[in-house]
N, C-alpha and C positions, 0 to 999 in steps of 0.2 A: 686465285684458287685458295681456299682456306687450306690449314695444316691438315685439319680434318680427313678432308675432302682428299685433299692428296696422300694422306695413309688407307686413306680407304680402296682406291685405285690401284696403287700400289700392291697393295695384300691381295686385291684379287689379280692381278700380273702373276702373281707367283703362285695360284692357285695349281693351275694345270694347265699343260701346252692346246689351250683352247683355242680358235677363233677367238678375237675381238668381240662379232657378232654373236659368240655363242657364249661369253661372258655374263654372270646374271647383271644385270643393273637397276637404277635404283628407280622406282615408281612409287609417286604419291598420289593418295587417296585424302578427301576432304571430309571428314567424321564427326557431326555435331561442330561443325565448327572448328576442328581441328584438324591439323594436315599431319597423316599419317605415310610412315614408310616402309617399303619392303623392298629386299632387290630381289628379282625376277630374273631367271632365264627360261628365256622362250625358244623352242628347237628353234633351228637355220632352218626347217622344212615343214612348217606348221598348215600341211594343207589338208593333211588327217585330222579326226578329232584323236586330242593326244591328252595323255593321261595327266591330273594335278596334286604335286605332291605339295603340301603347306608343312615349312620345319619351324617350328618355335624355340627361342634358345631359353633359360633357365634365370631364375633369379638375377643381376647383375649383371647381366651378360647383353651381345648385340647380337644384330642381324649378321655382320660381318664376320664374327664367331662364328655363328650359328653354318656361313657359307664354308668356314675353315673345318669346321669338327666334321660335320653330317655329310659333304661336298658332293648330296648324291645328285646333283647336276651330271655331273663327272662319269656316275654308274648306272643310271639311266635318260641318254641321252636325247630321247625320243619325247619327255615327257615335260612339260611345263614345271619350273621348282620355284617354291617361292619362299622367300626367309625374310618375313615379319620383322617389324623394330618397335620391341615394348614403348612403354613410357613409366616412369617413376612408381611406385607401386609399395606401398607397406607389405612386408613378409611377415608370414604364418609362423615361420620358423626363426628367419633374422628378417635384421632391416624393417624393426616396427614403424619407423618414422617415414620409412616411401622413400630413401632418397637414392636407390637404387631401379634400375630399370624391372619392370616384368608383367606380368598378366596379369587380371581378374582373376578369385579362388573360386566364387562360385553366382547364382546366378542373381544380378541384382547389385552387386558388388561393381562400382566405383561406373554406376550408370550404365553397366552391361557397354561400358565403350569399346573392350575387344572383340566381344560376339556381333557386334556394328560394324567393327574392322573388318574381321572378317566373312561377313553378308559384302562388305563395299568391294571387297579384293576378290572376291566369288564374282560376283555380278559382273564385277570392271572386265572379268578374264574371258567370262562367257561373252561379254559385248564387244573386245575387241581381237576375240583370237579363237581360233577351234579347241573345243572345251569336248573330252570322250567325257557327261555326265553319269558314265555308269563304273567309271576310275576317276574317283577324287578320293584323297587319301590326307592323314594327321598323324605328324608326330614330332616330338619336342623332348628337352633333356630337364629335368627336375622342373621346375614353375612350370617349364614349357610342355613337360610330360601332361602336368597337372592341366592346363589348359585344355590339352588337345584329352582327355577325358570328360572336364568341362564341353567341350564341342561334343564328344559323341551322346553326351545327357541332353543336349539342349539343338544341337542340330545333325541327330543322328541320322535322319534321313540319306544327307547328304552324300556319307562316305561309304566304301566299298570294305575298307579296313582303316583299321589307328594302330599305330606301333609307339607310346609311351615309354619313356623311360627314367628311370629311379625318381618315380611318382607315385602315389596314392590317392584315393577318392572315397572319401564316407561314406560317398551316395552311390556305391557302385553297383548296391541288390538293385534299382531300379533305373539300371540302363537297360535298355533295350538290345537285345541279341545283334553281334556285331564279328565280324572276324578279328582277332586282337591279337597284337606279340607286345609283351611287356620284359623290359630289359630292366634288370635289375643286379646289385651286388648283396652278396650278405654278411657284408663289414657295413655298409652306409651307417655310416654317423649322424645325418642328416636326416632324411627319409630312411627313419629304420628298414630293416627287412620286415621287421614282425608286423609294421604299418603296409608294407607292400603286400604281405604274402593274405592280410586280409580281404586287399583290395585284389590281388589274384585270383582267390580264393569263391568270393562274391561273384568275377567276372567270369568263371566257369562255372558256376551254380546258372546265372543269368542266360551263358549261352548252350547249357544243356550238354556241358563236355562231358565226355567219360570219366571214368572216374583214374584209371592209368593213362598214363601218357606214354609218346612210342619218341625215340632220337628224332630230329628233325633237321638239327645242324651242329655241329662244333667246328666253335672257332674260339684262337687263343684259351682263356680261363672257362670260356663260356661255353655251357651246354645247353641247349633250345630243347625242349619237349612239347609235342605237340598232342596238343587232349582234344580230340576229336570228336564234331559232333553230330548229331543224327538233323540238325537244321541246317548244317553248313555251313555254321559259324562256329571254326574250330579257335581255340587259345593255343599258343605257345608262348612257352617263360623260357630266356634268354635270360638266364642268371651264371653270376661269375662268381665261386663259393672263397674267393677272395677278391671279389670285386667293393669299390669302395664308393663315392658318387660320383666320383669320375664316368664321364662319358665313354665307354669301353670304344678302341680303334676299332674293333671288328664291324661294332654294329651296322656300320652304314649299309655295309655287301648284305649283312642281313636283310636290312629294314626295307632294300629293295627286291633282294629276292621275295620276302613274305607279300608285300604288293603286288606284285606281278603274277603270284598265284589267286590272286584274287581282285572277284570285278563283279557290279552288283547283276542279277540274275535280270 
């Protein structure tokens, strides 16, 4: 057994007093030629079709991370989770050279191999396991925010909701109406505020929100507001007015709550 391989084990032992069984683990997909990975938990009782949440982790980061920070395995455990593993990727922001892990920026970029990834990990789910197609859900932490943005421009049909976090997207006047919670801080050093709040901004103009927004949730730094809208595709922003790009602890109880009120009609 590699060093690897036995850290990786490891870290998820100590995840949560799981099952074995109910433990994600790790499945590969064959992608243009390349063998891709994600680990996967699939309930112990997959005889319903059960909801799919896909998490992407952020510039530098793994799937392993991604199982540690997000661990919404753990807070809805009804529902298929799945945590993607970049590959080498030039950053927009750092890491011009690619020699850290992460996603595609946008569409066309580095052979569209992650929107491949993820049509092959869609397909593989629906062909070996009960798949509810009217709960499939995106979201990810900074690159990985960005991604699952990317995914709702380019495969928005698919999802029910995306919850992004401390992300931006240019191209956000022409996504299509979408239920969305975007988590953000307004320290980010990285991913400005003033870049997110554009991108916020845009995604309630697109989905038709009201113009005030009402409480929705507080947790820790964070207050969620919810801009409600006459389509049924409401936004809320889960911002922390001392939050920084850290991935906020609370979000995850979020990111599941705001799914689970929502499922395509």
């Amino acid at each position: 057994m590699s060093r690897i391989l036995a850290a990786v084990i490891a870290i998820l032992a100590l995840l949560q007093p799981l099952g074995a069984a109910e433990a994600p683990v790790e499945k590969t997909w064959t992608v243009d030629s390349v063998e891709r990975k994600a680990f996967v938990r699939i309930p112990a009782d997959n005889k319903a079709d059960a909801p799919v949440v896909f998490v992407f982790h952020g510039h530098g980061g793994t799937a392993v991370n991604a199982v540690r920070s997000f661990h919404l395995h753990t807070l809805w455990p009804e529902a298929i989770v799945v945590y993607p593993q970049g590959l080498n990727t030039p950053g927009r922001l750092t890491d011009p050279e690619g020699k850290k892990t992460g996603w595609q920026h946008s569409k066309g970029d580095q052979a569209d191999r992650d929107l491949k990834f993820f049509d092959a990990m869609l397909a593989g789910l629906k062909k070996d396991h009960k798949v509810d197609a009217k709960r499939i859900y995106s979201t990810g932490h900074s690159n990985g925010g960005g991604f699952t943005y990317l995914l709702w421009a380019n495969r928005g049909d698919v999802f029910a909701a995306v919850a992004p976090s401390a992300a931006a997207a240019g191209y956000a006047k022409d996504l299509k109406p979408l239920p969305a919670l975007h988590i953000g801080g307004e320290k980010d050093p990285l991913v400005t505020f003033a870049m997110q709040k554009l991108t916020m901004d845009a995604v309630k103009k697109v989905n038709g929100c009201e113009a005030e927004g009402k409480e929705w949730a507080k947790a820790g730094g964070s207050v969620g507001l919810e801009f409600k809208s006459k389509n049924d595709t409401p936004f809320v922003s889960l911002i922390d007015p001392a939050g920084t790009h850290q991935f906020p602890s609370e979000a995850p109880d979020l990111i599941v709550k705001f799914f689970k009120e929502h499922a395509k009609k």
